[in-house]
C-alpha positions as a Markdown table, in Angstrom:
| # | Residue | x | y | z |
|---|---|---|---|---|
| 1 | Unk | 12.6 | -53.6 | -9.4 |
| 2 | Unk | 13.4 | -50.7 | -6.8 |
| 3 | Unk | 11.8 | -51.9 | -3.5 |
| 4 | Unk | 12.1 | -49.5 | -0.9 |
| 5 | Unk | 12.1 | -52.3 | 1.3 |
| 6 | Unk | 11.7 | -56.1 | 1.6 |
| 7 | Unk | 9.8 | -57.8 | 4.4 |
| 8 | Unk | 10.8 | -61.5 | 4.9 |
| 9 | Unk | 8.5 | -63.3 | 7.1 |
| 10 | Unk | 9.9 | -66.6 | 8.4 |
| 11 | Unk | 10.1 | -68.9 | 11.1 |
| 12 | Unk | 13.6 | -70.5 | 10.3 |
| 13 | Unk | 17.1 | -68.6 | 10.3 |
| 14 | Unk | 17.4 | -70.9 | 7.0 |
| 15 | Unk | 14.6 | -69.7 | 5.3 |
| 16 | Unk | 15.5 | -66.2 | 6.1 |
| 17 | Unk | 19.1 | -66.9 | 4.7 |
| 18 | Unk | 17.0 | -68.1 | 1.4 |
| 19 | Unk | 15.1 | -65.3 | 0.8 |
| 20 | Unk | 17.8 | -63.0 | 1.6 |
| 21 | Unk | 19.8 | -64.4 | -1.1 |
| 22 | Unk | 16.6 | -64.8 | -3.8 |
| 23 | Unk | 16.0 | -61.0 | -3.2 |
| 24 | Unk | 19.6 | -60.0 | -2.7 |
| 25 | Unk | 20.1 | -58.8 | -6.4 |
| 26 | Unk | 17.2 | -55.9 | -5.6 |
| 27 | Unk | 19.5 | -54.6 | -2.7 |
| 28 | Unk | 20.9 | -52.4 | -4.8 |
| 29 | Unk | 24.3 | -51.3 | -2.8 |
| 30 | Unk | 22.6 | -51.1 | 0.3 |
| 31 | Unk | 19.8 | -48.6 | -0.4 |
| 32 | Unk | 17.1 | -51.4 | 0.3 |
| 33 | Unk | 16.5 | -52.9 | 3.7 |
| 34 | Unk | 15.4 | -55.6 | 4.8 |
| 35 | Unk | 12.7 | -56.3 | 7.5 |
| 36 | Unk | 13.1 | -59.3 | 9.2 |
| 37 | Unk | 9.9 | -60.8 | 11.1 |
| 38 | Unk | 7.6 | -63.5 | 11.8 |
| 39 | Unk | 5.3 | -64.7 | 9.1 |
| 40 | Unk | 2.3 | -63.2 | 10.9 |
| 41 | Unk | 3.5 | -60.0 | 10.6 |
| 42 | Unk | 4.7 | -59.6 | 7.2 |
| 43 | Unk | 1.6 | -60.5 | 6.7 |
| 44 | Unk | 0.2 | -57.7 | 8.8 |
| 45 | Unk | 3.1 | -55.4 | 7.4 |
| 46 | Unk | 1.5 | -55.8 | 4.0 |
| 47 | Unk | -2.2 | -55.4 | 4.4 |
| 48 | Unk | -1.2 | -51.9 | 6.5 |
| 49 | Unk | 0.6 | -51.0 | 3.7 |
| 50 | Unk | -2.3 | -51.7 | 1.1 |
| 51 | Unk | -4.6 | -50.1 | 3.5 |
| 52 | Unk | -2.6 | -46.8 | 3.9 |
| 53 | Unk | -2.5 | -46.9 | 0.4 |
| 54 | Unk | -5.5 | -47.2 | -0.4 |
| 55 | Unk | -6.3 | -44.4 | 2.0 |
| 56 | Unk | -4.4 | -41.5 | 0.7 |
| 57 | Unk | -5.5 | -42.8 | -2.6 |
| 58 | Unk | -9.5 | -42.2 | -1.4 |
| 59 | Unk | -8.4 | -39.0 | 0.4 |
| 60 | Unk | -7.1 | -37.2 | -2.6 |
| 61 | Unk | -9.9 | -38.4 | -4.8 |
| 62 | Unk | -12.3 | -36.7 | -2.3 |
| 63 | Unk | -10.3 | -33.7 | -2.0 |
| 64 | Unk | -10.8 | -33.6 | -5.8 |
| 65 | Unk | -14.5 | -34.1 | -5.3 |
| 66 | Unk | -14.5 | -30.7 | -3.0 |
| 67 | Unk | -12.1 | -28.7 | -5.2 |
| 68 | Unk | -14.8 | -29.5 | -8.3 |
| 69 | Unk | -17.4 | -28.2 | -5.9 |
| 70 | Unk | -15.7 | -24.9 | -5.1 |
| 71 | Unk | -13.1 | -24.0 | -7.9 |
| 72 | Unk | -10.3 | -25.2 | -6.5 |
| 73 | Unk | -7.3 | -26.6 | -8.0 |
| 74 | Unk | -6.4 | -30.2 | -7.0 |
| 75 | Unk | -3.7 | -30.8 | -8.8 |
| 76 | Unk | -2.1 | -27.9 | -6.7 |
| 77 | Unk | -3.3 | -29.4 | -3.4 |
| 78 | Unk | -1.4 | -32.4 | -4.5 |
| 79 | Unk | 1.6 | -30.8 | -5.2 |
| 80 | Unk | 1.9 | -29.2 | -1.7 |
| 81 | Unk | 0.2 | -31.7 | 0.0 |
| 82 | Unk | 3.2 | -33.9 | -1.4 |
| 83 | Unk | 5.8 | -31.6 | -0.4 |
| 84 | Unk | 5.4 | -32.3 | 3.5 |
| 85 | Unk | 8.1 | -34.9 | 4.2 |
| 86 | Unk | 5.5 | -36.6 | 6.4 |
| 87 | Unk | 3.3 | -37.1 | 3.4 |
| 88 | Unk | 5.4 | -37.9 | 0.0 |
| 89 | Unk | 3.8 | -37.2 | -3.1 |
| 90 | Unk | 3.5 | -40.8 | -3.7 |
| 91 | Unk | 0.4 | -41.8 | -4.4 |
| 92 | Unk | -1.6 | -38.3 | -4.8 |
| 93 | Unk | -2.8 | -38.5 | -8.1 |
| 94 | Unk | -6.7 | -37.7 | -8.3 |
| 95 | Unk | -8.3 | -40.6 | -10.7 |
| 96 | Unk | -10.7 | -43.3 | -10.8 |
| 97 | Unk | -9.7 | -45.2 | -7.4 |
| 98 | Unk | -7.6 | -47.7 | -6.3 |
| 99 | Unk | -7.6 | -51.2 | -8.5 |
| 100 | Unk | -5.5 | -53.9 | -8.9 |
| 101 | Unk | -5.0 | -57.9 | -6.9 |
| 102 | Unk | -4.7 | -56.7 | -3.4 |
| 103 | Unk | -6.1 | -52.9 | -2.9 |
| 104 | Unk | -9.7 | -54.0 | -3.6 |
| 105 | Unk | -9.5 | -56.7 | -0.9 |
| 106 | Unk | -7.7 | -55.4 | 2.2 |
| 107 | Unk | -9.6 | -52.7 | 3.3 |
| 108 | Unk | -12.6 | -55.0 | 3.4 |
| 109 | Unk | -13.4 | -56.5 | 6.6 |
């Protein structure tokens, strides 16, 4: 219900005028943007995302795997890893992987 964004793929100036008033009541004041683009790549826009996703998801699960292997604390890692602007802490939790409708699928080829 808090997008950070919302990517509208369209070919018509009407159809972008439609969705902008379907997901206008998420804008909340301003604070959500909107991304504008052809349908191809929203499309695009959203299996990146998923991917990227999906990757820091794997990455901190590995970094787990190595902290079990030499006493390190992960949850720590996390925590600073997080910390770097460039990074977020979103999305840094060590568990059991990444699940869901559209994780499992993208980063297949």
């Amino acid at each position: 219900m808090h997008p950070d964004r919302i990517i509208i793929g369209a070919d018509s100036e009407q159809a972008v005028a439609i969705m902008k008033d379907l997901y206008s009541p998420l804008y909340l004041g301003g604070k959500t943007r909107f991304v504008i683009t052809d349908v191809r790549t929203a499309e695009l826009i959203k299996y990146a995302t998923n991917a990227f996703l999906a990757t820091k998801i794997t990455f901190i699960n590995e970094i787990a795997n190595i902290c079990d292997r030499v006493g390190s604390n992960v949850l720590t890692i996390a925590s600073a890893l997080g910390m770097d602007g460039r990074i977020s802490p979103k999305f840094l939790n060590p568990g059991p992987g990444f699940g869901g409708s559209c994780f499992p699928r993208t980063p297949r080829p």
